[in-house]
C-alpha positions in Angstrom: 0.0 0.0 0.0 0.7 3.7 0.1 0.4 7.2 2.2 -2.5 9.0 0.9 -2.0 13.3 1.5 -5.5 15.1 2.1 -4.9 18.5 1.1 -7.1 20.7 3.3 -7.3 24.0 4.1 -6.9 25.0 7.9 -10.3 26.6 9.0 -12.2 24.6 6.9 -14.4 23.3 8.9 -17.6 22.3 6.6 -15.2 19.9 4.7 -13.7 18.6 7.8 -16.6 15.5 7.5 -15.3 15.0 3.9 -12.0 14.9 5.6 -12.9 12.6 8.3 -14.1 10.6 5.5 -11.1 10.2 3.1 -9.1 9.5 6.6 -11.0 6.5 7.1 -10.9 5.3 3.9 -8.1 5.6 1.9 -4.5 3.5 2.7 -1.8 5.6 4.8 -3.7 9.0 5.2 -2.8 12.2 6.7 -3.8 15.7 6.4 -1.1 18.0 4.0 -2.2 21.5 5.2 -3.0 23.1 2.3 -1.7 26.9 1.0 -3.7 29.6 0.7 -2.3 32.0 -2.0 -4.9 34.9 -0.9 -3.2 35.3 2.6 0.2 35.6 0.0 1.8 39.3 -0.5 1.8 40.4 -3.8 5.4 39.8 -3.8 5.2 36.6 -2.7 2.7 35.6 -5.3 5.0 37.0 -7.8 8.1 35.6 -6.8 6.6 32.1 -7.5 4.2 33.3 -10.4 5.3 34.5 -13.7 4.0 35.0 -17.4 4.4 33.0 -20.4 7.2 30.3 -19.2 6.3 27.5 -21.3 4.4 27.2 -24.4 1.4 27.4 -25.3 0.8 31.0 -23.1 -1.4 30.6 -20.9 -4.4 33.0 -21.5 -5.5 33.9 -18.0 -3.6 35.5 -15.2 -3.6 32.6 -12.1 -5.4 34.0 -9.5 -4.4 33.8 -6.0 -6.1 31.0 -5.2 -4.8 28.8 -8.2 -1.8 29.5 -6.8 -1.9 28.8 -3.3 -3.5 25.4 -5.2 -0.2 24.7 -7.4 1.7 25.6 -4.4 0.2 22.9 -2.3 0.7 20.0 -4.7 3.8 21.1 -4.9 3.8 20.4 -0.7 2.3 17.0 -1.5 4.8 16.1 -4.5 7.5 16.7 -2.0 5.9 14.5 0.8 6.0 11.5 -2.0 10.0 12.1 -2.8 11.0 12.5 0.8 8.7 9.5 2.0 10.6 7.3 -0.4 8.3 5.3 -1.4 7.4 4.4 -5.0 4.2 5.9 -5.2 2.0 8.5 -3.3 -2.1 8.9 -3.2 -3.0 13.1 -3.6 -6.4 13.9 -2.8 -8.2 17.4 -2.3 -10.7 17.6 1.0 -13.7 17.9 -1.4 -13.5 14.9 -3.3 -15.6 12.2 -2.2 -15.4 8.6 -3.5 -17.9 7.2 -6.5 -19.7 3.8 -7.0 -16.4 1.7 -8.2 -14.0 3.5 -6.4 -12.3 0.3 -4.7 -12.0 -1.2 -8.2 -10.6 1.9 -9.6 -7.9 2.0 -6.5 -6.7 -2.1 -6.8 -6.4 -1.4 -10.4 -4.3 1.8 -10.1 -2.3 0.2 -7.0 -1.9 -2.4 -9.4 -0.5 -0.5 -12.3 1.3 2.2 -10.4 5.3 3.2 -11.2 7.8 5.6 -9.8 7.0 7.9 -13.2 3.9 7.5 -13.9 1.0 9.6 -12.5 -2.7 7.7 -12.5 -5.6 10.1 -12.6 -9.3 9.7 -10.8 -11.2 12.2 -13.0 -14.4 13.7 -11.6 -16.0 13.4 -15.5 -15.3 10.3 -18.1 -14.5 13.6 -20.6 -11.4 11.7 -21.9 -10.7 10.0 -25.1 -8.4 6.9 -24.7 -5.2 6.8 -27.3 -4.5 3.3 -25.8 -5.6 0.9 -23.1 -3.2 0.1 -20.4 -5.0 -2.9 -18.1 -9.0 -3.4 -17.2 -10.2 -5.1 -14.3 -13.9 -5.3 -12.5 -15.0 -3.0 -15.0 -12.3 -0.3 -14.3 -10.3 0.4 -17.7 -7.0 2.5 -17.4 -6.1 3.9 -20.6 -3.8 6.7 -21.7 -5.9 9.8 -23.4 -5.5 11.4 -25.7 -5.7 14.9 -24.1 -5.2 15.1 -20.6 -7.8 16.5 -18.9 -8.1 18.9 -16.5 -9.0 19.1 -12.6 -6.8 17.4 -9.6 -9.1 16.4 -6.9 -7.0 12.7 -6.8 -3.8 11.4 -8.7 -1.3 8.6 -7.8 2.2 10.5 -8.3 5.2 8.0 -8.4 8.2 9.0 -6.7 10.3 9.7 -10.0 7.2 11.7 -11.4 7.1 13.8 -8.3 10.8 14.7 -8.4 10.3 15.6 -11.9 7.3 18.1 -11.3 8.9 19.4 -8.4 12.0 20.9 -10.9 10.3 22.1 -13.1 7.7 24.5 -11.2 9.7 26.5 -8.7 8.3 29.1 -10.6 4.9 28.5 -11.9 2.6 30.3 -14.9 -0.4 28.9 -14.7 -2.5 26.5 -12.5 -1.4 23.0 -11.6 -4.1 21.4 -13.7 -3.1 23.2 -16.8 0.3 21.9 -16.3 -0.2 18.9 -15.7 -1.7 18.0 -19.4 1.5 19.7 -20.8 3.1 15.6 -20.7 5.4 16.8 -23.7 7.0 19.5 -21.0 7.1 17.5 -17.7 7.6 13.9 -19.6 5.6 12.2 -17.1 3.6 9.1 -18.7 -0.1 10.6 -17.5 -3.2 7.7 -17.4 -6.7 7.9 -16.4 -9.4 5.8 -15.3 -12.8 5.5 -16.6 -15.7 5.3 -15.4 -15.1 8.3 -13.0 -14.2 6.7 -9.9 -14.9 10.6 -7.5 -17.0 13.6 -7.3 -16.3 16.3 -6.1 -18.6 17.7 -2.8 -17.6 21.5 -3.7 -21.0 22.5 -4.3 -22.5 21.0 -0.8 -19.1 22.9 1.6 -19.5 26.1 0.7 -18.0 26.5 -3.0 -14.6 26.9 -4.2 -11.8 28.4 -2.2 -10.8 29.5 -6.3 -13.4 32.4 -6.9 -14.0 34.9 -9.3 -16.8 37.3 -10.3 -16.1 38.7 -13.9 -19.3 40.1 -16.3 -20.9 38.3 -19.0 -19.1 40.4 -21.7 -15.7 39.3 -20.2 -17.2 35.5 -19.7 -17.3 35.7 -23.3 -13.8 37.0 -24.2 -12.0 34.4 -21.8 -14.5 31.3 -23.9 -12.9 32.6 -26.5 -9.4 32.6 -25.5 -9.6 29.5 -23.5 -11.0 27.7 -26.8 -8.0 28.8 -28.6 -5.7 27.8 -25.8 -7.1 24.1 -25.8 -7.3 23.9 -29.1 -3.1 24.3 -29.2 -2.9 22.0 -26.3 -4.8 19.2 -28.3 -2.5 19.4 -31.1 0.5 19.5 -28.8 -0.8 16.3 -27.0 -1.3 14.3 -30.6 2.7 14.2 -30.8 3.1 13.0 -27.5 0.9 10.0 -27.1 
């Protein structure tokens, strides 16, 4: 087995049930206290934050939030490399498990290796390139695209050591970079059907808010078509 890391932010007390929950449950847990960028300084934010590192640009500024988020997987990649253990289990407090879950775990445990990360999506929004192993109904396949959100992933040790050089300065949110497998090189898989959902709704919302008009809802579609549309053609030569 391995140590699971519950990211949670201190404070947060209507997901500490969720939290409870995930303790109880998953193999090895403990708590990670989680970062909160919007307690950050400006200055602190930017010494970790800057635009247009890597290509494709990312078309949004991260807000504080997203990065206190990158900044606390970043927390829970380094737990996995210092543990020293082939393999750690990353979960955020609002994710609770689905029907198939156990099945979706053995198979992962099953498959897991020190560079590989192995994703729990919250949606089956992912086209499969390949299929890696099936079991119970669980398939684990390698997608096309990588898609986004991070409310579980098994990170093998190798992987982790990986992410962790190459984002000690970030430029967009940890999701976003982790479907960018022709920059980080880490072989990325998923399972299907979604084995989580996430609670967010029921525990007050997102700690990752922002109010912007309908005019400028439209201009970021826009851009944030565009900007996927790049990253699909940069995932079809690395598959």
């Amino acid at each position: 087995m391995i140590r699971s890391y519950i990211i949670h932010m201190e404070g947060s007390t209507a997901r500490t049930p969720l939290v409870a929950a995930l303790m109880a449950r998953l193999p090895g847990a403990e708590v990670l206290p989680a970062v909160d960028g919007r307690v950050m300084s400006e200055a602190e934010r930017g010494a970790i934050c800057r635009p247009i590192l890597h290509q494709p640009p990312y078309p949004f500024p991260p807000k504080p939030g997203e990065i206190g988020c990158f900044l606390s997987h970043r927390k829970a990649w380094q737990a996995i490399v210092t543990s020293g253990e082939a393999a750690g289990l990353i979960v955020e407090d609002d994710i609770v498990p689905a029907e198939g879950f156990n099945a979706a775990l053995a198979l992962a445990l099953d498959n897991l290796a020190p560079d590989r990360l192995i994703r729990f999506p919250l949606r089956d929004r992912e086209e499969a390139a390949e299929v890696v192993a099936a079991s119970d109904g669980v398939t684990l396949f390698r997608p096309k695209v990588v898609g986004l959100t991070t409310g579980m992933q098994i990170v093998g040790r190798d992987a982790a050591a990986r992410l962790l050089d190459l984002t000690a300065v970030i430029d967009r949110p940890v999701d976003t970079f982790l479907q960018m497998r022709w920059l980080t090189g880490v072989e990325t898989l998923s399972l299907s059907p979604a084995p989580v959902r996430s609670a967010v709704a029921e525990t007050g919302g997102s700690t990752i808010q922002s109010h912007t008009s309908a005019w400028d809802e439209i201009g970021r579609g826009w851009r944030r078509m565009r900007y996927r549309a790049k990253v699909a053609r940069l995932s079809g030569t690395n598959r």
